[in-house]
C-alpha positions in Angstrom: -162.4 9.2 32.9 -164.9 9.7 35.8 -168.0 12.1 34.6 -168.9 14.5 36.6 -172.0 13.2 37.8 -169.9 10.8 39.5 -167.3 13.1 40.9 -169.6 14.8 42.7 -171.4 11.8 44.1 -167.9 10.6 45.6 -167.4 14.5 46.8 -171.0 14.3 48.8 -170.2 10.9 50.5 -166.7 11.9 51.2 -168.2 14.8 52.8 -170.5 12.3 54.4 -167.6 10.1 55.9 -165.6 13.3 57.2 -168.6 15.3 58.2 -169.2 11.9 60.5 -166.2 11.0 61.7 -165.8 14.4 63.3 -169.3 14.5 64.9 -168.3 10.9 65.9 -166.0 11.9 68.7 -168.6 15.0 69.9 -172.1 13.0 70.6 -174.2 9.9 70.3 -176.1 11.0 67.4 -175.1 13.0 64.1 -177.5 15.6 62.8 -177.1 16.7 59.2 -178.6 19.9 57.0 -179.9 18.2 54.0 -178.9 21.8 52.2 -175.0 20.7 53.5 -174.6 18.8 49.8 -175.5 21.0 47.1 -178.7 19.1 45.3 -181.0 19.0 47.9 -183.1 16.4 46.6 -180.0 14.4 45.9 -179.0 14.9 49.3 -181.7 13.8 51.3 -181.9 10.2 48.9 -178.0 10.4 50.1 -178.6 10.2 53.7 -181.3 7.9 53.9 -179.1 5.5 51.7 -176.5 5.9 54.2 -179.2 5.0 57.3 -179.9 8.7 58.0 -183.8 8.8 59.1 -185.8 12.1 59.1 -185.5 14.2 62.3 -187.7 17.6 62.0 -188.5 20.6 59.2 -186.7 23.2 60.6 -189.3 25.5 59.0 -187.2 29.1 59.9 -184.8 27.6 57.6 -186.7 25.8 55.1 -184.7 22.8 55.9 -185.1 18.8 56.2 -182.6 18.1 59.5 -181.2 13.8 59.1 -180.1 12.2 62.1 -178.1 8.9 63.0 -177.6 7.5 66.3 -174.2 6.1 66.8 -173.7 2.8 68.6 
């Protein structure tokens, strides 16, 4: 039976893999909120192990902003 440690780790790179292949079809580059998962530590070791690469603090916000570019 799956904990629930995992079941959210498969929720936040499910949203990952939707969240993308949404953006995919909008521009060359996806930008991501790392507050768009719920743990935001977890979230930004999430995106950079999926190739995400810091883009800016978005300092109004309080927020670290990821971004891909898409080939």
């Amino acid at each position: 039976m799956p904990t629930e440690r995992y079941k959210i780790r498969r929720f936040q790179e499910s949203y990952i893999d939707s969240f993308m292949s949404y953006r995919n079809n909008e521009q060359k580059f996806i930008q991501v909120l790392a507050s768009a998962l719920s743990d935001n530590l977890a979230s930004n070791n999430l995106l950079k192990k999926v190739d995400f690469k810091f883009s800016i603090f978005d300092s109004m916000n309080n927020e670290n902003i990821y971004s891909i570019d898409l080939i």
